[in-house]
C-alpha positions in Angstrom: 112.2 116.8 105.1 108.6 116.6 106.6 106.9 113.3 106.2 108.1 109.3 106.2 106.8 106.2 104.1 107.7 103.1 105.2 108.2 100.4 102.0 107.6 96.5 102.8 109.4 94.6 99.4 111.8 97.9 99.2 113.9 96.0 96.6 111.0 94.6 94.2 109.8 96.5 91.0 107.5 98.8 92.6 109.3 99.6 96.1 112.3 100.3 94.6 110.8 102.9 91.8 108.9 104.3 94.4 112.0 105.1 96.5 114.1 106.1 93.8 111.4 108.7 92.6 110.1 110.0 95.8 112.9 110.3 98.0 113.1 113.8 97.3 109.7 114.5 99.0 109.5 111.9 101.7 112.0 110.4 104.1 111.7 106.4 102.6 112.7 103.3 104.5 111.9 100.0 104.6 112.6 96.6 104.0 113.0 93.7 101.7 115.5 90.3 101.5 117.4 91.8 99.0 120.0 94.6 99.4 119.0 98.0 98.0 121.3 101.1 97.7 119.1 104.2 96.8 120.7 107.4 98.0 118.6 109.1 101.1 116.9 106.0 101.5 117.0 104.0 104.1 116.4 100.2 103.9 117.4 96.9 105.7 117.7 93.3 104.8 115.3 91.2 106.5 112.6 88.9 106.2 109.1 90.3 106.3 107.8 87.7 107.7 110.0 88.3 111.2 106.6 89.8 112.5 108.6 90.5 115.8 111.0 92.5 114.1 108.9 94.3 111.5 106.7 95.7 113.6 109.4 96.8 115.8 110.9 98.5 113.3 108.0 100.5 112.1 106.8 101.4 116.5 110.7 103.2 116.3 110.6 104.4 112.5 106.8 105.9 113.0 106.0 106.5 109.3 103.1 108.9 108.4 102.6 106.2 105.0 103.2 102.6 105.0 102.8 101.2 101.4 102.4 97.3 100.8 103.9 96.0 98.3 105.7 92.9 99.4 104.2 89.6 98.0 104.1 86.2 96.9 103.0 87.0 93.5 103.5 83.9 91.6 100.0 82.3 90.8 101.2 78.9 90.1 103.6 79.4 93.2 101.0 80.1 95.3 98.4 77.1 94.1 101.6 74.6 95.1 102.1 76.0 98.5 98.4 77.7 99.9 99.9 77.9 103.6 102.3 80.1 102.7 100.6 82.1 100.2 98.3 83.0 103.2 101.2 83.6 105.9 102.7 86.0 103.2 100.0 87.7 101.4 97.1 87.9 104.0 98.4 87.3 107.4 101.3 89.8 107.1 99.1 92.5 105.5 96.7 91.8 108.9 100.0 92.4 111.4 100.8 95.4 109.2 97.3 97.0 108.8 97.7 96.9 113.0 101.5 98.0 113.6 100.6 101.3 111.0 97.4 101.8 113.3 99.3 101.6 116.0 101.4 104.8 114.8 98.9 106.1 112.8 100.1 105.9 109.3 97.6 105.6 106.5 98.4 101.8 105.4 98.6 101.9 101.5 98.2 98.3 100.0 99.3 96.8 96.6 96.6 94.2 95.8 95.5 92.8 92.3 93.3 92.4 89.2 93.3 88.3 90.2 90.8 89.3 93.1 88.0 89.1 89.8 86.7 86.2 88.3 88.0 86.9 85.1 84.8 86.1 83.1 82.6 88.9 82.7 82.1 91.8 79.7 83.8 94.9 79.8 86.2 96.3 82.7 85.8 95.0 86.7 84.8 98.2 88.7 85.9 98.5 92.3 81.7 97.7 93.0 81.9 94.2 91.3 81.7 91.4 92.5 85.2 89.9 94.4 85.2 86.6 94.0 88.8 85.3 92.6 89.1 81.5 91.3 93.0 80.9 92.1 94.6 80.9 95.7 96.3 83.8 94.7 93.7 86.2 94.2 92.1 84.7 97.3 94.7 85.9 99.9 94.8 89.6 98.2 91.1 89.7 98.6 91.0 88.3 102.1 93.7 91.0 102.8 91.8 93.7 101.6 89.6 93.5 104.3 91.9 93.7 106.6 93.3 96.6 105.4 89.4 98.2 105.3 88.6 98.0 108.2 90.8 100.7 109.1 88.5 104.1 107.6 92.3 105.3 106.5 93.1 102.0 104.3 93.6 102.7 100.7 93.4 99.4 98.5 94.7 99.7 95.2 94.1 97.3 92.8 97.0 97.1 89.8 98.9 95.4 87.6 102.5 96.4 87.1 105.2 96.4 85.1 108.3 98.5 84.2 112.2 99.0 85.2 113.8 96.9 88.2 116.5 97.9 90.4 117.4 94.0 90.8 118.5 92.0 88.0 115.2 90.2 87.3 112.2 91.3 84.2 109.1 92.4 84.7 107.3 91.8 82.1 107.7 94.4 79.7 111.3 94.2 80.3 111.2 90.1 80.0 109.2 90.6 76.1 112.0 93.6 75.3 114.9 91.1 76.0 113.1 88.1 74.6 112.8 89.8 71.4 116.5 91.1 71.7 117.4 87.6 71.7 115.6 86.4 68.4 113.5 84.1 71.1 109.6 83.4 69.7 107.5 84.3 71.6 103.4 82.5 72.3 101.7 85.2 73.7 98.2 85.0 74.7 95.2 86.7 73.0 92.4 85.5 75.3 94.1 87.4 78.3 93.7 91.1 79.0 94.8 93.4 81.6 95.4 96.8 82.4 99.3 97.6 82.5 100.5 100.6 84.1 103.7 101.9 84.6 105.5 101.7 88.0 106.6 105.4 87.2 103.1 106.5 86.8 102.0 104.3 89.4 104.2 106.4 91.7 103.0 109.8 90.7 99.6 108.8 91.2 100.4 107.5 95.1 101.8 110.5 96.1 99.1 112.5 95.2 96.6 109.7 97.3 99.0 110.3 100.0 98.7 114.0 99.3 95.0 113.9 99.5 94.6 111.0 101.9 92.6 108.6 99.2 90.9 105.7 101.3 88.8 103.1 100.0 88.9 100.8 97.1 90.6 102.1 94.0 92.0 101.1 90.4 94.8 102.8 89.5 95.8 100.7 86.0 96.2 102.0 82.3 93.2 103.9 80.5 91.6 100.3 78.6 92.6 97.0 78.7 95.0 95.2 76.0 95.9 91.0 75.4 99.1 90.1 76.3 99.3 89.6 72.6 98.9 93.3 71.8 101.0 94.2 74.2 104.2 92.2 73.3 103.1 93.5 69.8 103.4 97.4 70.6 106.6 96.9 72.6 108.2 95.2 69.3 107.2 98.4 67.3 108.2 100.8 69.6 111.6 99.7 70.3 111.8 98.9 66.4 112.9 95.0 67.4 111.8 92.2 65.2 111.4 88.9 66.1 108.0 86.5 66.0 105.3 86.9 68.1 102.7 83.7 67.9 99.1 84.0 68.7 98.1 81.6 71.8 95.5 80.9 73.8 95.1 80.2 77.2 93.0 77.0 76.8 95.6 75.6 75.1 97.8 75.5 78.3 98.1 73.6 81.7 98.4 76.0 84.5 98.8 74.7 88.2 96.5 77.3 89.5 93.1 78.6 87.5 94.1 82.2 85.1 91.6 85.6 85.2 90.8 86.0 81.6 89.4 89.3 81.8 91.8 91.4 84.1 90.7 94.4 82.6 90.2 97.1 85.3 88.3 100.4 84.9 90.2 103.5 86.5 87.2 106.0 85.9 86.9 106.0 89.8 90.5 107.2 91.1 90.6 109.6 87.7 87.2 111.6 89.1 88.7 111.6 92.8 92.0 113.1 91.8 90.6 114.7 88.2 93.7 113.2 86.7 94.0 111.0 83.4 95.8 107.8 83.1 98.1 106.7 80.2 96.5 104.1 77.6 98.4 100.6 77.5 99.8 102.0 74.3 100.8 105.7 75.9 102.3 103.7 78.7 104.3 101.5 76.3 105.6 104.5 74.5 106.7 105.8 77.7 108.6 102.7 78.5 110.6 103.4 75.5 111.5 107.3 76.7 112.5 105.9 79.8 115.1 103.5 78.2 116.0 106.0 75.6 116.7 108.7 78.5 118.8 105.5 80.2 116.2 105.8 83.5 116.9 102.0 83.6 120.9 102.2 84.4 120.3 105.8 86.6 117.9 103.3 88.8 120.5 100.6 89.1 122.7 103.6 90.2 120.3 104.9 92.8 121.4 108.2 92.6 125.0 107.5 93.3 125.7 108.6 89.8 
């Protein structure tokens, strides 16, 4: 097998996917707190934020590709504790932009939509202006300058959802189940994003990897949709029933200030690669394949089936 990728968060929603899918074409290690057992991957249980041992591990393991994606992603989470919201999401990305310098890999970085305001028409572009209004979206945008300043850096802005190796819901899964369960669900109106697909999310890596993509990029569903709308076309595709209530955001007390307008505008990454990009409504219908072809229980497996 020619080249390596190095995985921090191995064990989360998107490094696990990623490893499952791609092991074929890369050698994949990495690491995460969590056990992971993915066949021809390599992984070990650690904490990321042993800086000593990290970086030692990637001087021996020398990866060509070292992709991001471990994170403290919960907004509210992050608002309560700042200090180590920073120490997680923008001073480890800083000691990993230099450790894959160091062995020349091309450092690939899962940031977010939360780097936006939130309040403007339309989608956010990658040329708008950064300026996020919760502590969250503030270390992800400090960190992607870090990760710029090496010409090589790709940034990729997302927003994620899909099947987990672990026993935990992302949040697709988390409305499917919730439904399932005759629960009622308040979901917002006022709030729109860009779901993609972790599964598409790969495919689209591998071929920045393939191309060595740098720079700023949005790789997110074709449009935006409300969180409404989206718990909405998961109940009709999976044929569930259940009640879904209209809500709005102003109507609830967050710790940390919510983006409104996450909606991101992929027109950039589709030109560099000529590629197109499932709608929030393809992607959802391909969430449903996926569980229909029983890709959630072959993950769990990790190809020890």
């Amino acid at each position: 097998m020619g080249k390596s990728i190095f995985v921090t968060g191995i064990a989360g929603l998107l490094g696990s996917n990623i490893s499952y899918l791609l092991r074929d074409d890369y050698h994949i290690c990495g690491i995460d707190r969590n056990a992971i057992h993915i066949k021809d991957v390599d992984s070990y249980v650690g904490s990321v934020l042993d800086f000593e041992q990290l970086e030692n591990k990637i001087l021996e393991e020398k990866p060509d590709y070292l992709i991001h994606c471990a994170a403290l992603v919960n907004v509210d989470g992050c608002e309560e504790d700042p200090d180590y919201a920073w120490k997680i999401n923008y001073e480890l990305t800083k000691r990993l932009t230099e450790a894959s310098a160091a062995v020349g890999a091309k450092m690939i970085f899962i940031s977010s939509d939360a780097v936006f305001p939130g309040n403007q028409q339309g989608m956010n572009r990658e040329e708008d202006e950064v300026k996020p209004i919760s502590v969250y979206g503030k270390t992800k945008a400090a960190a992607e300058q870090e990760v710029l300043k090496n010409p090589r850096g790709l940034v990729v802005r997302t927003n994620i959802y899909g099947y987990n190796f672990r026993d935990k819901s992302s949040f697709g899964e988390w409305i499917k189940k919730s439904l399932e369960d005759g629960l009622e669900l308040n979901m917002f109106y006022d709030i729109w994003f860009s779901p993609i697909l972790v599964n598409e999310l790969a495919g689209i890596l591998k071929r920045c990897m393939e191309e060595d993509v740098s720079g700023v990029y949005h790789i997110c569903s074709t449009g935006a949709i409300s969180k409404y709308e989206m718990a909405l076309e998961i109940r009709k595709q999976f044929g569930l029933s259940g009640s879904i209530n209209k809500a709005s955001m102003k109507n609830f007390e967050f710790k940390a200030p919510r983006t409104q307008n996450m909606g991101l505008d992929n027109t950039a990454i589709c030109k560099k690669l000529g590629i197109t990009i499932s709608t929030p409504q393809q992607s959802v219908a391909e969430f449903k394949r996926l569980w229909d072809e029983g890709y959630p229980q072959k993950l769990k497996k990790g190809g020890y089936e």
